[in-house]
N, C-alpha and C positions, 0 to 999 in steps of 0.2 A: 504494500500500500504506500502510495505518496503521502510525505509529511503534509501537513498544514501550515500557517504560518500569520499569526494574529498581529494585525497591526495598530496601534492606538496611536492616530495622528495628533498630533499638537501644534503651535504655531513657533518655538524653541525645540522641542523633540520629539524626535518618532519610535516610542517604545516598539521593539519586537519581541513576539515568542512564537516558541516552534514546540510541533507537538511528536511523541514521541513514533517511536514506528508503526503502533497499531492505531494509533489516531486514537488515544482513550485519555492520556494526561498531557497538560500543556507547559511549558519549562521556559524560561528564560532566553532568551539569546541578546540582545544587545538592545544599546540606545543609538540610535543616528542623530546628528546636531542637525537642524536643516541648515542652518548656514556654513556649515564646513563640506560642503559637496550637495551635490544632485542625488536627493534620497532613493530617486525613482530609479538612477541606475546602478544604486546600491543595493535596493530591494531587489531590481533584478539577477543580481546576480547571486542571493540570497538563494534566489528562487533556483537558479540554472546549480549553484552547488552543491544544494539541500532536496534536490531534488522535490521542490512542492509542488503537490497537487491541488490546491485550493489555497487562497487567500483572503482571508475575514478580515475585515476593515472595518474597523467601530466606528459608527455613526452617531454624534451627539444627539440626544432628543430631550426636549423639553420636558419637564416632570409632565406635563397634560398631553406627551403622546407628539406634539407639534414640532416644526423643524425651526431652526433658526438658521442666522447668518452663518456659525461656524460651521452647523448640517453641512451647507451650500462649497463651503470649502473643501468639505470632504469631499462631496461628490465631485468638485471637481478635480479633485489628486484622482480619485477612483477613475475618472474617465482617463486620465492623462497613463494611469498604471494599467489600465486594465490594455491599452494600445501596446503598452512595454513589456506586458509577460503571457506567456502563452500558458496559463492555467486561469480554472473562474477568479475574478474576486466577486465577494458576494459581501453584504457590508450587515452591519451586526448591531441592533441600539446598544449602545454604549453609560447609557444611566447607571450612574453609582460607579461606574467602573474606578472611576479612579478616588473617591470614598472607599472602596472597600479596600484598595491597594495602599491607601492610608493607613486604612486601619491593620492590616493583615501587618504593613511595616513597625506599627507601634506596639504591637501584640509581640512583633518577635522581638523586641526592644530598640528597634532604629530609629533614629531622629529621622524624625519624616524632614525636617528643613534642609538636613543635610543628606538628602537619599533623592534628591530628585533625579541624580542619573537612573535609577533604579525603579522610581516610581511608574515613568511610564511603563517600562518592562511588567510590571508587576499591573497592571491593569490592562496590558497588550496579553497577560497571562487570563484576567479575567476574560474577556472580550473568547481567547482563543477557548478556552474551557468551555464559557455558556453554548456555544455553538457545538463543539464535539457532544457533550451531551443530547444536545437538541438532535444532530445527527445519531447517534446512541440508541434515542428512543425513535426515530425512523426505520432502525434499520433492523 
């Protein structure tokens, strides 16, 4: 099975995680700076190393379900990546995600102020998990 590969865009960082070989736990992989490179042809080549089969991209949603400005951001990286890689990306609401990647840091004892390289990854962890699951109970 092709890995996964959950991404949580920001407008400083682009959290990633990758899931494992059976596609059932999602783990860590890096922080990208968008301003130190072209994310998009860093993810690709994420994609071409790691061999992914799908890409989740969290989608901001409004607490009442609705899109906003930063939604609109995303979707347009999604169109700009989905041109760049040859597997889906499928995009994933993204609420709480990075609450819970706060929280999950502060449980294990990290200073969330000093853990933002880490934070996106850790909610790019949440993003990838909700989806496996969801896929999980599909299949």
């Amino acid at each position: 099975m092709n890995r996964a590969l959950g991404i949580r865009h920001g407008e400083a960082r682009i959290g990633l995680a990758i899931s494992d070989d059976l596609g059932m736990m999602a783990h860590p992989l890096s922080t990208l700076k968008v301003k130190e490179g072209d994310p998009i042809k860093a993810i690709a080549a994420v994609v071409e190393r790691e061999r992914i089969g799908n890409i989740v991209l969290g989608i901001p949603r409004n607490m009442d379900g609705s899109y906003g400005p930063a939604a609109e951001k995303v979707r347009a990286f999604a169109v700009i990546l989905r041109a760049a890689v040859p597997c889906p990306v499928h995009t994933w609401d993204e609420r709480m995600s990075t609450q819970a990647a706060q929280r999950a840091l502060h449980e294990a004892g990290r200073n969330v102020k000093n853990s933002r390289e880490v934070i996106d990854q850790v909610a790019a962890i949440h993003i990838l998990q909700g989806w496996l699951d969801s896929q999980a109970l599909l299949g």
